[in-house]
DSSP file (Angstrom, degrees, kcal/mol; ACC not computed):
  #  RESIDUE AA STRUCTURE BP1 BP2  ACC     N-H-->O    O-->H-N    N-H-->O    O-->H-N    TCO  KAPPA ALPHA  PHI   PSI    X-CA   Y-CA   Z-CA
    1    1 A X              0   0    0      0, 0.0     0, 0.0     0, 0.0     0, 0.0   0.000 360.0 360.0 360.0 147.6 -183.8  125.4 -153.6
    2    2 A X        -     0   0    0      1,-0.1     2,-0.5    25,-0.0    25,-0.0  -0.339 360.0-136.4 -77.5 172.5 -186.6  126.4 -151.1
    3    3 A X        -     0   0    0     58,-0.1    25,-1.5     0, 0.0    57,-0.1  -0.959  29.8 -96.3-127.4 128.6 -188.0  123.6 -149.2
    4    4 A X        -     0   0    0     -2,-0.5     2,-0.2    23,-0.2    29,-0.1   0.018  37.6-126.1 -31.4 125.0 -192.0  123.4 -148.7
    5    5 A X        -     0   0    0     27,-0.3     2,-0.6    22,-0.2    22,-0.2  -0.471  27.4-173.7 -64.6 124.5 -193.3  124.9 -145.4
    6    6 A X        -     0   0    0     20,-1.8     2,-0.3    -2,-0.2    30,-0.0  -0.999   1.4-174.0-138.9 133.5 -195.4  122.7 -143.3
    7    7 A X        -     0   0    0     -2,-0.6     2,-0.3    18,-0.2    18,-0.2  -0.961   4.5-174.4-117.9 149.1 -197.0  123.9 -140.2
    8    8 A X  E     -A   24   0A   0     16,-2.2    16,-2.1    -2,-0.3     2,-0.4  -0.967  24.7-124.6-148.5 156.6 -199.2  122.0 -137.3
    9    9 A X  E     -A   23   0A   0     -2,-0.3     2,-0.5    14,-0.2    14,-0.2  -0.918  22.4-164.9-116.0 118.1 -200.9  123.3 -134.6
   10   10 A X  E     -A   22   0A   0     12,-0.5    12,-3.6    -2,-0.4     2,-0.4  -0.937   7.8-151.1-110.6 133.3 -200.2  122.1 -131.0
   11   11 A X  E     +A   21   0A   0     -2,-0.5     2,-0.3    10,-0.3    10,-0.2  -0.823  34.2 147.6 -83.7 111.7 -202.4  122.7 -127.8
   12   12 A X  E     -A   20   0A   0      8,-2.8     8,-1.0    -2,-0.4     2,-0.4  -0.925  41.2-107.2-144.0-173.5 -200.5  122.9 -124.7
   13   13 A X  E     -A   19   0A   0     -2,-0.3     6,-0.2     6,-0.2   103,-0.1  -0.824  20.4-135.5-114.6 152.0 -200.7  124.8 -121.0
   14   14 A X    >   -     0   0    0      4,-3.9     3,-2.3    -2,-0.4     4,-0.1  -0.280  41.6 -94.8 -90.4-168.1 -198.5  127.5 -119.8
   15   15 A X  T 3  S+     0   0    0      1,-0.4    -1,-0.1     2,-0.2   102,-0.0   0.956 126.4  55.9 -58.6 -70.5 -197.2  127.1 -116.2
   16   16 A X  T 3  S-     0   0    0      1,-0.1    -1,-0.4    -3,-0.0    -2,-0.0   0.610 121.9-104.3 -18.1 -36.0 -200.2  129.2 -115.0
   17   17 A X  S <  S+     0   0    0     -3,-2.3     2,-0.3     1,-0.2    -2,-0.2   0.835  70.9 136.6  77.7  83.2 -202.7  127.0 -116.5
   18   18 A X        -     0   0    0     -4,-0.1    -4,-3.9    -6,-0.1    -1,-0.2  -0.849  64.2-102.3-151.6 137.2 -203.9  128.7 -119.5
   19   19 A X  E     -A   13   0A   0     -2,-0.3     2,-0.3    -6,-0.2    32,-0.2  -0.314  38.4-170.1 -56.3 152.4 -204.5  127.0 -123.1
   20   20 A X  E     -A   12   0A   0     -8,-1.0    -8,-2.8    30,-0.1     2,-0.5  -0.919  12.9-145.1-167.8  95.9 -201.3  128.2 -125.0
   21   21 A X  E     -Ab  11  52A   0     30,-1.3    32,-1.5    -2,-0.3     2,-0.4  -0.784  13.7-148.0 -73.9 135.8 -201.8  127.1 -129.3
   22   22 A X  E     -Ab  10  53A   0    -12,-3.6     2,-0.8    -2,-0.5   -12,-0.5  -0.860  11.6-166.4 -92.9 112.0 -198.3  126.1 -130.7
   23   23 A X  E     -Ab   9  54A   0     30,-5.1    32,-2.2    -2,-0.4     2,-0.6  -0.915  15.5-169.9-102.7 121.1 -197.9  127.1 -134.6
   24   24 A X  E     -Ab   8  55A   0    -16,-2.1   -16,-2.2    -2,-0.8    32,-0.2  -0.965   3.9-156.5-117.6 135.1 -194.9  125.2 -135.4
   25   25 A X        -     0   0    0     30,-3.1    33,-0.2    -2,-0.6   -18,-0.2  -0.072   5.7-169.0 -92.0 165.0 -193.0  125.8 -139.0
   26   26 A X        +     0   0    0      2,-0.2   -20,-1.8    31,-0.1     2,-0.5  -0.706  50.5   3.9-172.5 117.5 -191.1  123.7 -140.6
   27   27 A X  E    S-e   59   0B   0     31,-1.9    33,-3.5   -22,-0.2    34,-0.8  -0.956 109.5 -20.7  93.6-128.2 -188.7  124.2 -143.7
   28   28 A X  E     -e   61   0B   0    -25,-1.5     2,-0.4    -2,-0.5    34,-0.2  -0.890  53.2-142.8-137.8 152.1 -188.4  127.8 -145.2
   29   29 A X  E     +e   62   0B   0     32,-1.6    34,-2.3    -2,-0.3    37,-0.8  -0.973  43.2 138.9-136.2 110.5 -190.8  130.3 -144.7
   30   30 A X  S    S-     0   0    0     -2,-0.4     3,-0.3    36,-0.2    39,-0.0  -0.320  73.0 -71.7-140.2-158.2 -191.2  132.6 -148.1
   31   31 A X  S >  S+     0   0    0      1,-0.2     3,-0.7    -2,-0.1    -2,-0.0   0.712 132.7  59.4 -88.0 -23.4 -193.9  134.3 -150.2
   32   32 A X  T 3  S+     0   0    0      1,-0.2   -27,-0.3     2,-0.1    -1,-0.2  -0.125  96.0  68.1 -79.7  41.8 -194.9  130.5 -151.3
   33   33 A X  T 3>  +     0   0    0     -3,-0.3     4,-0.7   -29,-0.1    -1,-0.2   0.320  61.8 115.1-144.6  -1.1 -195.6  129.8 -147.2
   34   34 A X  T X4>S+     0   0    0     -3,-0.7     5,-1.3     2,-0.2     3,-0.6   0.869  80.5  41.8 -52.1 -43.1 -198.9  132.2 -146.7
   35   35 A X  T 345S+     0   0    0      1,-0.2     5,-0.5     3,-0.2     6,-0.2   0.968 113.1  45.4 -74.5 -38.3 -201.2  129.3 -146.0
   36   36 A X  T 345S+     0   0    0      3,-0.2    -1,-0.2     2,-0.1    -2,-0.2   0.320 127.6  33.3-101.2  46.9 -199.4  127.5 -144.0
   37   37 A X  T XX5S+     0   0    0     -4,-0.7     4,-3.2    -3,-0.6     3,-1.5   0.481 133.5  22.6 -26.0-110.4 -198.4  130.8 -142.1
   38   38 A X  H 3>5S+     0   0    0     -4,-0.4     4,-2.1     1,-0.3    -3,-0.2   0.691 128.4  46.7 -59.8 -24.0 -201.1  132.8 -142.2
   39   39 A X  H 34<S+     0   0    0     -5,-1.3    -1,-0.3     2,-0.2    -3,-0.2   0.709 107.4  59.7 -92.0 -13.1 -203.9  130.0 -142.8
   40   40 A X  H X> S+     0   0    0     -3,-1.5     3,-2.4    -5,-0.5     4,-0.9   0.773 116.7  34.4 -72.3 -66.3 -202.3  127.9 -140.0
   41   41 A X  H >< S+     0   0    0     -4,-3.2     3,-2.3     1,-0.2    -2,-0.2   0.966 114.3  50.9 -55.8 -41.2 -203.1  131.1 -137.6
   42   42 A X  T 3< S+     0   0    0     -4,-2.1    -1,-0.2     1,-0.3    -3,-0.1   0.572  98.3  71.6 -87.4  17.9 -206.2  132.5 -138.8
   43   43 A X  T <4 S+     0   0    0     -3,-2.4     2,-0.9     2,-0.1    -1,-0.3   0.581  83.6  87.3 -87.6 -10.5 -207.8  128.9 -138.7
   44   44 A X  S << S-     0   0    0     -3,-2.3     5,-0.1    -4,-0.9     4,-0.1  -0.655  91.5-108.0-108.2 140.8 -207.8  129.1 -135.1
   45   45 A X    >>  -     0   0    0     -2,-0.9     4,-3.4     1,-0.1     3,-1.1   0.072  25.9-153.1 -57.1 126.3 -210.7  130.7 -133.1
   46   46 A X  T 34 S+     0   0    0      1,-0.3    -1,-0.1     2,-0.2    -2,-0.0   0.909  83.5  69.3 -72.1 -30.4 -209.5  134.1 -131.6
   47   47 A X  T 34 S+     0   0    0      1,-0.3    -1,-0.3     2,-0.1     3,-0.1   0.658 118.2  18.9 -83.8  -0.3 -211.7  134.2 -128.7
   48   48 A X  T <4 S+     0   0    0     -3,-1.1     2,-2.4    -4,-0.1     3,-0.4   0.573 103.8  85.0-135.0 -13.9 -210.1  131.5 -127.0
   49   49 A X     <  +     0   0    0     -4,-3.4    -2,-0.1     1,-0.2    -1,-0.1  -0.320  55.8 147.4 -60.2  59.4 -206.5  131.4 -128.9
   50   50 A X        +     0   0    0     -2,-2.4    33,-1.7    -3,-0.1     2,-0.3   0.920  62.7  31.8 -60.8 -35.3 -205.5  134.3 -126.3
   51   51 A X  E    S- c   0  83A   0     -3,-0.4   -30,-1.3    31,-0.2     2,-0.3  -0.704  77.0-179.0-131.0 148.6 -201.6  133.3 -126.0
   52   52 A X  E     -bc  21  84A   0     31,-2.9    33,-2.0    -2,-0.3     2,-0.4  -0.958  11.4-155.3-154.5 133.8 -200.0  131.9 -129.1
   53   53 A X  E     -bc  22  85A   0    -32,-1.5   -30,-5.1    -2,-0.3     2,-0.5  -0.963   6.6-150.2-128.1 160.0 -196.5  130.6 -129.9
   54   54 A X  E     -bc  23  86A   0     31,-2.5    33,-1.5    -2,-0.4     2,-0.9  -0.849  10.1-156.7-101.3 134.2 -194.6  130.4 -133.0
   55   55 A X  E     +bc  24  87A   0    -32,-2.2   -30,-3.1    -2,-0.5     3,-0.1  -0.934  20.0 169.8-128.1 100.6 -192.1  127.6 -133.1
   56   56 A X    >   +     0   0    0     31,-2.0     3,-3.7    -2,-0.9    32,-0.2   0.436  44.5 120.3 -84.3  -9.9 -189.4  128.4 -135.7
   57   57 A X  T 3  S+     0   0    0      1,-0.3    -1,-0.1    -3,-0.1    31,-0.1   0.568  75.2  28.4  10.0 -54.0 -187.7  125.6 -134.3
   58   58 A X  T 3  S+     0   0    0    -33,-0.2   -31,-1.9    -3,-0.1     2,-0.4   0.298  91.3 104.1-118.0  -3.9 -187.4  123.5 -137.5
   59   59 A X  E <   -e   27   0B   0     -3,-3.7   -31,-0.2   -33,-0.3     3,-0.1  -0.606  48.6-167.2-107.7 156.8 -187.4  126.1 -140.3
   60   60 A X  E     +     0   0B   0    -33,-3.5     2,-0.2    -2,-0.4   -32,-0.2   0.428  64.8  20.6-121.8   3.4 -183.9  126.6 -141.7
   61   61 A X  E     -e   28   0B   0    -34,-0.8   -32,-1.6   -58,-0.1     2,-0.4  -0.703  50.7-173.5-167.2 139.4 -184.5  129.9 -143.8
   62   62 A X  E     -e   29   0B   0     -2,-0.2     2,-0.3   -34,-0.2   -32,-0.2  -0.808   9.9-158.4-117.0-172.1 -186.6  132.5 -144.0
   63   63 A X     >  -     0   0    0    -34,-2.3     4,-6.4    -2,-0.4    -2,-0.0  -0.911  41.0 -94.7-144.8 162.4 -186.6  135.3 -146.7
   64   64 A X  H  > S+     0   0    0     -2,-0.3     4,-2.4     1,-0.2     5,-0.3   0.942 132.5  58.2 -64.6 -33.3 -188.3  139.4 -146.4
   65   65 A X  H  > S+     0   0    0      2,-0.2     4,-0.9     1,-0.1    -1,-0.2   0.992 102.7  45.7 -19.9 -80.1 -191.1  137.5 -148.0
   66   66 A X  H  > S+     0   0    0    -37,-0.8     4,-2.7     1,-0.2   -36,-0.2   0.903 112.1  56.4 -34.5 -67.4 -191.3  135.2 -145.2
   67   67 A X  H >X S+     0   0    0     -4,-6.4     4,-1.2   -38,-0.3     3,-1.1   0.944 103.4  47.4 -14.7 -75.7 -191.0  138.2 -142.8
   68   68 A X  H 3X S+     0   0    0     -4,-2.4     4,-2.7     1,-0.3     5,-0.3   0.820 110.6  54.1 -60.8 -12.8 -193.8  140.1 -143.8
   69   69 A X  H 3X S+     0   0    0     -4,-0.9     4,-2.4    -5,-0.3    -1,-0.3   0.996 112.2  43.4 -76.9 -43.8 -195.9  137.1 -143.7
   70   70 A X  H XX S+     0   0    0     -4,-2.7     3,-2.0    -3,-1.1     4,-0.6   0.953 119.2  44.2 -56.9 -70.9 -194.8  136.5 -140.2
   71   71 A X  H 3X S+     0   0    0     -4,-1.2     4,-1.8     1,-0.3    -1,-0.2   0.724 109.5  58.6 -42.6 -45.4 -195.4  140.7 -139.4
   72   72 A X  H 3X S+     0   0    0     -4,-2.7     4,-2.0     2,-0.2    -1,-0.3   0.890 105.2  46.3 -34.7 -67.6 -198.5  140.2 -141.3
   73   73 A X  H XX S+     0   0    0     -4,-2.4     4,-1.5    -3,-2.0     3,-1.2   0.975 114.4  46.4 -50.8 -91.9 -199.6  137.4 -138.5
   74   74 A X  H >X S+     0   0    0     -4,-0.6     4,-2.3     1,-0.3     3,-1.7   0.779 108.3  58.9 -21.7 -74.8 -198.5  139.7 -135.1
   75   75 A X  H 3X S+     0   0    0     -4,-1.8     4,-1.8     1,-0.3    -1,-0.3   0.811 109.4  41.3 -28.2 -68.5 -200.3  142.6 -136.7
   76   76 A X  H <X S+     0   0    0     -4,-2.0     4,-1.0    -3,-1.2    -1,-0.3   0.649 117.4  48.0 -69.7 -27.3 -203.5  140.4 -136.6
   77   77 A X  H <<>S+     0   0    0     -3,-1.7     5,-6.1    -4,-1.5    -1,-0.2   0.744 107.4  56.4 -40.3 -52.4 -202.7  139.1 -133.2
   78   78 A X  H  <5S+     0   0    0     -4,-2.3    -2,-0.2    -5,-0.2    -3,-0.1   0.786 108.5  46.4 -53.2 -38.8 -202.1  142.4 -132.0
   79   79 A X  H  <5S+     0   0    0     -4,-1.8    -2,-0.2    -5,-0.2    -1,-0.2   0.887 110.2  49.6 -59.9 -65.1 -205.5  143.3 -133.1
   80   80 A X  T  <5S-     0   0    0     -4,-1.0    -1,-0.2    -5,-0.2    -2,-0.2   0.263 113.7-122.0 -79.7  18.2 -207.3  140.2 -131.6
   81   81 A X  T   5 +     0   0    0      1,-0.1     2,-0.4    -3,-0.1    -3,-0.2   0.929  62.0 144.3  36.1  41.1 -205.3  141.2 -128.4
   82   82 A X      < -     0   0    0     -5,-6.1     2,-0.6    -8,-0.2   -31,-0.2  -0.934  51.8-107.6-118.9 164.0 -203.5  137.8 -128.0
   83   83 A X  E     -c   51   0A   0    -33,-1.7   -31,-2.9    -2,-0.4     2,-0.3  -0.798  30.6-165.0 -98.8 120.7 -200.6  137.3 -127.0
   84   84 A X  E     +cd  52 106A   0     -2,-0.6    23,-1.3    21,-0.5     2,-0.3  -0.576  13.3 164.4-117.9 143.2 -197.5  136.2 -129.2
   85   85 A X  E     -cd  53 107A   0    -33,-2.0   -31,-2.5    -2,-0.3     2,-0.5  -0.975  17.9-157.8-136.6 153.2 -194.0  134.8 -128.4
   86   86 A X  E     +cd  54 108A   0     21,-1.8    23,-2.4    -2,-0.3     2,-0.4  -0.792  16.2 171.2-148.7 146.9 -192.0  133.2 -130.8
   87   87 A X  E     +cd  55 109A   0    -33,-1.5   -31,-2.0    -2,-0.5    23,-0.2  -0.922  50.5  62.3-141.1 175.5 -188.9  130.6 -130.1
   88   88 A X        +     0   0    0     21,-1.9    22,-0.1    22,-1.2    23,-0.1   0.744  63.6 156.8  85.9  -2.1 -186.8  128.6 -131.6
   89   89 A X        -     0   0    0     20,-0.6     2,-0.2     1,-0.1     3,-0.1  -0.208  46.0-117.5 -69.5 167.3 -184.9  131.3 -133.8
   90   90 A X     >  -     0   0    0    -34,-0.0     4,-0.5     1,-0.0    -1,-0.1  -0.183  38.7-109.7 -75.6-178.9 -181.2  130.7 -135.2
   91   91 A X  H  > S+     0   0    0     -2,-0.2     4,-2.3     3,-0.2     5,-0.2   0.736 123.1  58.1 -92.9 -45.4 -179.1  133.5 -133.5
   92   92 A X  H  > S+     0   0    0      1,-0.2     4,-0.7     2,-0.2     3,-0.4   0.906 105.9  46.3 -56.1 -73.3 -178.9  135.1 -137.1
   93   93 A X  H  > S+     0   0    0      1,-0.2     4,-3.3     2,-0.2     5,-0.3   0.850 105.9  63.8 -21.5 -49.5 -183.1  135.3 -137.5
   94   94 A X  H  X S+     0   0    0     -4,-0.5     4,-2.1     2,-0.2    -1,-0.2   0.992 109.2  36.9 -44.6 -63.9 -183.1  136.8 -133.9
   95   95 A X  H >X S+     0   0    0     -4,-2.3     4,-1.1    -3,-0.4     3,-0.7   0.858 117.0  51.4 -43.9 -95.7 -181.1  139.9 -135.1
   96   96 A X  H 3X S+     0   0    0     -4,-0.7     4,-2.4     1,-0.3     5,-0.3   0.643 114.8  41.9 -16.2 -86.9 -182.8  140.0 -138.3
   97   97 A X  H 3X>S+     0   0    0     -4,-3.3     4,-1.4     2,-0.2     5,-1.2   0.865 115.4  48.0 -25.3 -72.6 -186.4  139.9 -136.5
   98   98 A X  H X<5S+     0   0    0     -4,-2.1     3,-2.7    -3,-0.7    -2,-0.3   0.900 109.5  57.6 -60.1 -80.0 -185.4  142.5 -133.5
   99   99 A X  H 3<5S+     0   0    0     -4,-1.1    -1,-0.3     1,-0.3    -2,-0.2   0.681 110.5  47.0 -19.0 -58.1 -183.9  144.8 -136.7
  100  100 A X  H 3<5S-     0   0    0     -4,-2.4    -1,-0.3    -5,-0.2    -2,-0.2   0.645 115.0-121.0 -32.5 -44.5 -187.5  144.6 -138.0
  101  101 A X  T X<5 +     0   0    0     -3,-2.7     3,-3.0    -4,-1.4     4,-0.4   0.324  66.4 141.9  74.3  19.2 -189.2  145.4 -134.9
  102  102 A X  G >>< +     0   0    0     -5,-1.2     4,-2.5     1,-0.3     3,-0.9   0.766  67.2  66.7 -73.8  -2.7 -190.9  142.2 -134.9
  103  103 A X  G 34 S+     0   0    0      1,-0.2    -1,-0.3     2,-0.2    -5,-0.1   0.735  84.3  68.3 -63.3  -8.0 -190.2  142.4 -130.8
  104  104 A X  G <4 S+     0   0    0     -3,-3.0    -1,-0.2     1,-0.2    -2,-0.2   0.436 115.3  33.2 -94.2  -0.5 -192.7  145.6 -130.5
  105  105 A X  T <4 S+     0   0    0     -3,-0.9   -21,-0.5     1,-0.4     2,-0.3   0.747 129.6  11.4-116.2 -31.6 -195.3  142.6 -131.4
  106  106 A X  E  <  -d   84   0A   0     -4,-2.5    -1,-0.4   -23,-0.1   -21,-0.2  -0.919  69.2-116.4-164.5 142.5 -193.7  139.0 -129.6
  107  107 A X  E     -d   85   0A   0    -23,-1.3   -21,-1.8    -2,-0.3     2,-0.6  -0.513  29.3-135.9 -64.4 127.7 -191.3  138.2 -127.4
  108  108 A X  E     +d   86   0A   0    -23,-0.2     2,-0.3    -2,-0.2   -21,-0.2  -0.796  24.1 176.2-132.4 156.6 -188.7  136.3 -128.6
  109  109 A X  E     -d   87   0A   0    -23,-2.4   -21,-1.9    -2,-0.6   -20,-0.6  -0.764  32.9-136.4-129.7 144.8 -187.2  133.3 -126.9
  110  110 A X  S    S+     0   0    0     -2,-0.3   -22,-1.2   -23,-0.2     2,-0.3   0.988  91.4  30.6 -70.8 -24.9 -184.4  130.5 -127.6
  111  111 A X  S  > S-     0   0    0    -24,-0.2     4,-1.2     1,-0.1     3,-0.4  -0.755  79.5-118.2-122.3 164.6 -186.5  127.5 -126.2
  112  112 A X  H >> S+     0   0    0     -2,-0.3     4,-2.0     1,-0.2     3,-0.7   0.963 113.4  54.3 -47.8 -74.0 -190.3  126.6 -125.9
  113  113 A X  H 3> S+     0   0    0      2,-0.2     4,-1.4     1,-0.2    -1,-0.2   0.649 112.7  43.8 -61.3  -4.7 -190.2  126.5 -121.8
  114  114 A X  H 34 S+     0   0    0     -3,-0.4    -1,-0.2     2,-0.2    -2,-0.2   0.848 112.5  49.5 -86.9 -34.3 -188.7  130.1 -121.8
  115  115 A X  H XX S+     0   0    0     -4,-1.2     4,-0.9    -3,-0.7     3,-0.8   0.745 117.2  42.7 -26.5 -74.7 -191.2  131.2 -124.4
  116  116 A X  H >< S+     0   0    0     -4,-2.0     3,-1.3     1,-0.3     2,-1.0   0.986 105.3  61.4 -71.9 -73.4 -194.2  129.4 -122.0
  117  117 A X  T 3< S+     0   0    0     -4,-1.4    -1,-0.3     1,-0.3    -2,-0.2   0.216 106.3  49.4 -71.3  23.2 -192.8  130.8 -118.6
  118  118 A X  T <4        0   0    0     -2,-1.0    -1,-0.3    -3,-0.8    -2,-0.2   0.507 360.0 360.0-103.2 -28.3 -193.4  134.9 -120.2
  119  119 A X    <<        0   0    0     -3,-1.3    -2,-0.1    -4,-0.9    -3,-0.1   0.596 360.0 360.0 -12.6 360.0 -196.7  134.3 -121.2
């Protein structure tokens, strides 16, 4: 059974000094997980949410649903020229993602400070 998706939004600074929003997931990330995906991100103001990271951290499955919602997100990043990195992946998701091509969109990283220090 899937387990409800919860996302929260963290503010934090990369090494540089620059404002860095955290979306971090939580549970499974599916076709029932577009708001708090995509409505966690597009709630936050583009003209100062330059650098953005996704903290898969906590989610324990995603599905090609899930994907696109994620691909969906980068696309619209890409667009508002910020900059995305992602952490936090199982080893399996990593493959999976880079198959995708979601790397031609975010960098992707095992931990949060690795994540921060390519910004």
């Amino acid at each position: 059974m899937q387990s409800e998706t919860k996302s929260h939004v963290d503010q934090i600074t990369s090494p540089a000094g620059h404002p860095v929003t955290v979306l971090r997931f939580e549970g499974d990330i599916a076709s029932t997980s577009r708001d708090a995906v995509l409505g966690a991100y597009q709630a936050q103001p583009k003209t100062t949410a330059k650098l953005i990271l996704l903290d898969f951290s906590k989610v324990d499955y995603i599905n090609s649903s899930g994907i696109a919602l994620v691909i969906q997100l980068l696309i619209e990043a890409s667009n508002s020229d910020q900059k995305v990195s992602a952490f936090g992946l199982s080893a399996h998701f990593t493959k999976v993602f880079t198959m995708v091509g979601i790397t031609k969109y975010a960098g992707l990283f095992p931990t949060q400070a690795e994540a921060l220090a390519a910004l």
